[in-house]
N, C-alpha and C positions, 0 to 999 in steps of 0.2 A: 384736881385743881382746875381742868380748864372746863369739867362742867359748870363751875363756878362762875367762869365766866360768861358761859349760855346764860344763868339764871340770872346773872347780874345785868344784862342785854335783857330779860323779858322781863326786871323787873321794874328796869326803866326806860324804853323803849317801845312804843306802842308796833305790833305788829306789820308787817308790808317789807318790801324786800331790804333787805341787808346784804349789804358787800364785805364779802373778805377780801382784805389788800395784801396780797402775796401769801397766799395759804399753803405756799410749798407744799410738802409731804402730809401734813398732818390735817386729817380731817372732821377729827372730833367735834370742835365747836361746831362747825355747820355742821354737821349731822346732827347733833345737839338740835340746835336752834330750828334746823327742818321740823323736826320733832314736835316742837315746841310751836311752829304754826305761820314760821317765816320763810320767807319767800327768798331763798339764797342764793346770791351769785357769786361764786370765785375768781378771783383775776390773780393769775402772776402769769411772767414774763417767760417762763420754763415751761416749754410745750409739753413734757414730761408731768411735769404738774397738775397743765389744766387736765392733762388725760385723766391720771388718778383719779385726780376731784372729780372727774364726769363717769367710771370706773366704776366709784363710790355712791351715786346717785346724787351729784352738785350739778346744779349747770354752772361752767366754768367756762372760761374764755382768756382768752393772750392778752393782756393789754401793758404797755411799759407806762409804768409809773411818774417817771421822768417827763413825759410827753402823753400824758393820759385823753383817752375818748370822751368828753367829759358827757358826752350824751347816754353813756352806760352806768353813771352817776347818778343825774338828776332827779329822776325819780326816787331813790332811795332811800328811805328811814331812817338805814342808819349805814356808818363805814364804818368796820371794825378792823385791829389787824393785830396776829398773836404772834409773840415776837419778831416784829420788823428787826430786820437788818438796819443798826443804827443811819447807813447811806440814802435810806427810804424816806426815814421819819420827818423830817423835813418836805421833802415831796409830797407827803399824807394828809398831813397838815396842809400845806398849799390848796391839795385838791378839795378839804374840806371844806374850806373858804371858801375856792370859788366855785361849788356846787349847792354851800350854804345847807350840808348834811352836817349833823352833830357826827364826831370820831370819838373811838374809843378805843385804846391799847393797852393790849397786856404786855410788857416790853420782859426783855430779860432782865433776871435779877441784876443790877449794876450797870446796866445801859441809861445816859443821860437822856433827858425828853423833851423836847421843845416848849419852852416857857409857856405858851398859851393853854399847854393841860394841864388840868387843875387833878391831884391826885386824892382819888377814893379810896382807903379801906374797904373791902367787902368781904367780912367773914374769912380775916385774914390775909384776902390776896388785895396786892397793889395795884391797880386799875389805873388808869388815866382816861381822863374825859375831855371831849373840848368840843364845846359849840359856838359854831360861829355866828 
């Protein structure tokens, strides 16, 4: 399932770095997407985390979402982020605006999503999109 969402990321997302928004534990998509020929940075807030992610072959880094670096942003293709913690999604959005990166969330099945993402079908999985 969550390669689905690497392929759905290349195959509407032209390539250059991509951020994961709190990638906690799970490293699949970026590895995925490295793969695949993008440029991936991981952020969450769990020093725990970015180790993994870096572990794992991610470059990763600490950043609080709440109060984000927006210069570790800017340059980016794309932000993506695989089930946010509902308290984030809000924040993600925010930062998509004002870095003016397209987001995109694969949220948990029954988690509400902030009216500005517009929801994809992709080969059965429910995706959200939002560009600002």
């Amino acid at each position: 399932m969550l390669e689905k969402l690497a392929e759905f990321i290349a195959e509407n997302f032209s390539q250059g770095k991509a951020v994961e928004l709190g990638i906690g534990f799970q490293t699949k998509v970026a590895l995925r997407l490295i793969e695949l020929g993008y440029d991936v940075l991981a952020i969450d807030w769990n020093e725990k985390a970015v180790e993994n992610a870096r572990r794992a072959g991610i470059k990763a880094v600490r950043d609080d979402l709440f109060r984000p670096r927006l210069s570790l942003y800017r340059d980016a293709v794309l932000l993506y982020s695989v089930r946010p913690t509902p308290e984030i999604m809000e924040p993600i959005v925010e930062l998509s605006r004002k870095v003016n990166v397209p987001l995109v969330v694969l949220p948990l099945s029954g988690d509400s999503v902030p009216r500005p993402l517009r929801l994809v079908n992709y080969k059965g999985l429910a995706i959200y999109v939002y560009k600002p």
